[in-house]
C-alpha positions as CSV (number, residue, x, y, z in Angstrom):
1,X,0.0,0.0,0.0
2,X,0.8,3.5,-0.3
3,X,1.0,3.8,3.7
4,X,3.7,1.3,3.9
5,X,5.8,2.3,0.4
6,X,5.9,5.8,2.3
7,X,6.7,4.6,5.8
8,X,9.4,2.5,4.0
9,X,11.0,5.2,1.6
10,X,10.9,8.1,4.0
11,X,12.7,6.3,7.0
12,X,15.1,4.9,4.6
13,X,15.6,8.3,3.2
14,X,16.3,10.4,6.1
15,X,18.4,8.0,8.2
16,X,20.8,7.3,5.5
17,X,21.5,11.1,5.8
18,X,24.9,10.2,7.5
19,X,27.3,12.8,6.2
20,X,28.9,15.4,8.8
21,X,27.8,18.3,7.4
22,X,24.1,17.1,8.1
23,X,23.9,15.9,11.4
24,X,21.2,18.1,12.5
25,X,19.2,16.4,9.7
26,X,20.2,12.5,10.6
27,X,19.7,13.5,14.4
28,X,16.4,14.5,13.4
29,X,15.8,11.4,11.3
30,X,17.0,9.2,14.6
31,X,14.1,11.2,16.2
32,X,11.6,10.3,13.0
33,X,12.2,6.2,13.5
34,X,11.6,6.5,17.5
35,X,8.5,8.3,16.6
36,X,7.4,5.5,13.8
37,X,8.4,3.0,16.4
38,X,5.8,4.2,19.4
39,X,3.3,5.4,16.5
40,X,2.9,1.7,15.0
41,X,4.4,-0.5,17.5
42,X,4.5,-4.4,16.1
43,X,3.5,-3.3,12.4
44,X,7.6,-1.7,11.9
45,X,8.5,-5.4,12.0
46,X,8.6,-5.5,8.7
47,X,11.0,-2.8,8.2
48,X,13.2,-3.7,11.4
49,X,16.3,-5.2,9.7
50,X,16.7,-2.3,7.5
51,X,17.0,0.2,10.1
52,X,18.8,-1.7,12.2
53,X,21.0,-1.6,9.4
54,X,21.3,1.7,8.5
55,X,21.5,2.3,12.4
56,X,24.4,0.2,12.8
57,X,25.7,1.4,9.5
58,X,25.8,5.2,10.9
59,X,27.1,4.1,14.2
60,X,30.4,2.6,12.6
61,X,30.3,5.7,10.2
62,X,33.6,7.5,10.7
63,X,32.0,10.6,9.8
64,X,29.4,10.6,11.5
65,X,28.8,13.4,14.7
66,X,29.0,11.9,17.6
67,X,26.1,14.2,19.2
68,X,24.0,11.6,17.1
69,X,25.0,8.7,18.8
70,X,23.5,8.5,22.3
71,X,20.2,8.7,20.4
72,X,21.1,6.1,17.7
73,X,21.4,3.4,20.8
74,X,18.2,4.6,22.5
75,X,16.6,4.0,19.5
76,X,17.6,0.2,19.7
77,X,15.3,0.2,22.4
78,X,12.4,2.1,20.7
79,X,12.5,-0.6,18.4
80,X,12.5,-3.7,20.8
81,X,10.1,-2.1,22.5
82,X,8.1,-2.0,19.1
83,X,8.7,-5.7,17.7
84,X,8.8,-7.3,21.0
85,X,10.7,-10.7,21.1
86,X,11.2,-10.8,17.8
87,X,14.5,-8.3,18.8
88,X,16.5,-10.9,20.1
89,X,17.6,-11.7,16.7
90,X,19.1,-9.0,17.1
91,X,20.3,-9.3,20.7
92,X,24.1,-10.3,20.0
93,X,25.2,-7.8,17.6
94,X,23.1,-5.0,19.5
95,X,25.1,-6.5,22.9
96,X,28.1,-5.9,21.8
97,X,27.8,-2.0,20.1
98,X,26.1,-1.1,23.7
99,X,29.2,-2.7,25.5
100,X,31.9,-1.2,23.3
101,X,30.2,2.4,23.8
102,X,30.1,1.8,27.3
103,X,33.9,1.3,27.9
104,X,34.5,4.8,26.7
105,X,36.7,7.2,28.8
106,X,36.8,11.1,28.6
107,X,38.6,13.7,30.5
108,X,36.3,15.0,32.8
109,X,37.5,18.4,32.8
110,X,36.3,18.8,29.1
111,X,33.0,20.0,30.0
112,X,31.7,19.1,26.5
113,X,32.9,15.6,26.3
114,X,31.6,14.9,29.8
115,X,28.1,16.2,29.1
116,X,28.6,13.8,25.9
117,X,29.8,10.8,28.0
118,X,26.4,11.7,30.2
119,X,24.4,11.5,27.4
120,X,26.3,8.6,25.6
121,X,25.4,6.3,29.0
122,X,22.3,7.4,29.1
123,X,21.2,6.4,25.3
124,X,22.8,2.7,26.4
125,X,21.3,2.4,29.4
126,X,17.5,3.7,27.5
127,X,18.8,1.0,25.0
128,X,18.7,-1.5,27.7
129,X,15.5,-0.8,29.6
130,X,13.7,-0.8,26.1
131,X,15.1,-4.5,25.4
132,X,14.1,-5.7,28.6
133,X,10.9,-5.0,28.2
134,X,11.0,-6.0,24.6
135,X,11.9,-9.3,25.1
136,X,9.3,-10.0,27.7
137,X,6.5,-9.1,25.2
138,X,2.7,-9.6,26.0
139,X,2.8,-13.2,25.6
140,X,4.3,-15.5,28.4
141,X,4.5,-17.8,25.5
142,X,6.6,-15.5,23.1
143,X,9.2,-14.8,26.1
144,X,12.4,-14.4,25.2
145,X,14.2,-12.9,28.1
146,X,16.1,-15.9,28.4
147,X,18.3,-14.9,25.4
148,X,19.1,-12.2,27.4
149,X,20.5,-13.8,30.6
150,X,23.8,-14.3,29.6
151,X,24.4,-10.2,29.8
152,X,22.7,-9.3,32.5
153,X,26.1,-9.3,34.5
154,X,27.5,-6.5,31.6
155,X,24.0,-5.2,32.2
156,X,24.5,-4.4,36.1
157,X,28.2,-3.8,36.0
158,X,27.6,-1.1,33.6
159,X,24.6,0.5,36.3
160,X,27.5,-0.1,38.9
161,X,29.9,2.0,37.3
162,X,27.0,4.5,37.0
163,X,26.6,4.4,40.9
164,X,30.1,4.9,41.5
165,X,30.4,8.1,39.2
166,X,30.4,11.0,41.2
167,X,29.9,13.5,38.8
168,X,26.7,12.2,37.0
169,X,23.9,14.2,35.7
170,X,21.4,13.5,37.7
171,X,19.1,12.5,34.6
172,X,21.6,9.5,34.7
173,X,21.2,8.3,38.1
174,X,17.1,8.5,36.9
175,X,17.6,6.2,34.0
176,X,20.1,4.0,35.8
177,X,17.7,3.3,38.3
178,X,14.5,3.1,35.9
179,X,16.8,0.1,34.1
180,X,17.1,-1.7,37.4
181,X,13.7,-1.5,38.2
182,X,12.5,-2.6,34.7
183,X,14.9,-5.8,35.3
184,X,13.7,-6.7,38.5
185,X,10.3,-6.6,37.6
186,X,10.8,-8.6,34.1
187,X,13.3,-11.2,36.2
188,X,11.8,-11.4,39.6
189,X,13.1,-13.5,42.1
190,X,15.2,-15.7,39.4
191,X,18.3,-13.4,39.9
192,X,17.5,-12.3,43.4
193,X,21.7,-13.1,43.8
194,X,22.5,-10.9,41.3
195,X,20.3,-8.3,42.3
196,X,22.3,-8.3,45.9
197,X,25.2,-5.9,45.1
198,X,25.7,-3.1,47.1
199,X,26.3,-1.3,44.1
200,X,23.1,-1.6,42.9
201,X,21.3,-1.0,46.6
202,X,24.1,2.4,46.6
203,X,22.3,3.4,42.9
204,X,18.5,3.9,45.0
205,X,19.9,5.3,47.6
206,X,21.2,8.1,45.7
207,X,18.1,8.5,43.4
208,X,15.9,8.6,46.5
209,X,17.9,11.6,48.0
210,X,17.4,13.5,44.7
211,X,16.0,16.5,44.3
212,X,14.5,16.6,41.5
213,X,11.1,14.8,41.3
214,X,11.3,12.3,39.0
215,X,14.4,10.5,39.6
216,X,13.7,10.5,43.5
217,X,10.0,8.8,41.9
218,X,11.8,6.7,39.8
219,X,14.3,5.4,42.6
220,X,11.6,5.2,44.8
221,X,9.6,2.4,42.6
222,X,12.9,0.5,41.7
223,X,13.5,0.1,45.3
224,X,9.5,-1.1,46.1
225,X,10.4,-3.7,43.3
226,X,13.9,-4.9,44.9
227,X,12.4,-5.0,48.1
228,X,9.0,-7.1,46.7
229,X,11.5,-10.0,46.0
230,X,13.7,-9.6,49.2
231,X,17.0,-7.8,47.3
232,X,16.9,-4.9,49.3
């Protein structure tokens, strides 16, 4: 149909957009595919593996800006959150972009690049959250959070690290915490051990003493969760 020729074409179009010069315009494109992805949820399926490639394709893109790439990963989640359980097919490749971005290092006293390393962790940890939830889907019988098992570990090391960081935006300790809390309610009681890191219980601590409403919200729920299966 006309409907999907356009859907097809014009995300194809604008996220190929991948040249320097245009970032504003890919950045916006990134924004056009999360937007397709909440507007018609299990029906992008059929266009997933294309923009997961030309996702993947801009991520490894030398030229590319880097401003665009904290949004590129969150996307990954839009779209698991869109297809369901049908992501884990894309789980291993998507696994190992998210862990390579999150070893990065910066020099804290370049304001720029630290706000950029904020928002860089952010986008992987958004990726995250949005695969968790993916995976579990709607139907007990299409579960596939068991594919997913094997990185949990990176998953919570990675929040860890976030926890231990001093200097985080406190937008970050928000989504941090919101990823925890999205795990222990997908995993339950299955990885209560894992779930017992002071790390992790240091993370809620922090978000509850926030200021700012949302996170100290947020924080609030993941810890209700922990505590509901006796890992807090």
């Amino acid at each position: 149909s006309i409907y999907h020729i356009f859907k097809k074409k014009s995300t194809e179009a604008v996220v190929s957009t991948q040249s320097t010069g245009e970032y504003s315009v890919c950045a916006a494109a990134v924004g056009i595919v999360s937007d397709l992805c909440r507007t018609f949820g299990a029906e992008i399926a059929n266009l997933s593996d294309k923009l997961m490639e030309l996702l993947i394709a801009a991520l490894s893109d030398g030229a590319m800006h880097q401003s665009v790439k904290p949004a590129i990963l969150s996307t990954f989640g839009d779209i698991a959150m869109a297809i369901g359980p049908l992501f884990a097919k894309y789980l291993q490749v998507v696994i190992h972009i998210l862990q390579q971005a999150s070893v990065a290092t910066v020099d804290k006293n370049d304001f720029d690049m630290w706000e950029y390393f904020n928002e860089l962790r952010e986008g992987i940890l958004e990726a995250y959250s949005g695969i968790v939830q993916g995976l579990q889907g709607e139907e007990p019988s299409a579960n596939q959070l068991e594919t997913l098992k094997p990185y949990l570990q990176i998953i919570l090391t990675l929040i860890i690290s976030v926890a231990e960081d001093r200097d985080k935006s406190d937008n970050l300790t928000s989504v941090a915490c919101g990823l925890l809390g999205d795990i222990v309610v997908c995993y339950g009681g299955s990885i209560k051990s894992a779930l017992q890191q002071d790390g992790l219980a240091s993370l809620l601590a922090q978000g509850r003493k926030s200021r700012i409403a949302k996170t100290k919200s947020v924080a609030q729920w993941a810890s209700k969760e922990m505590k509901k299966i006796g890992a807090l």
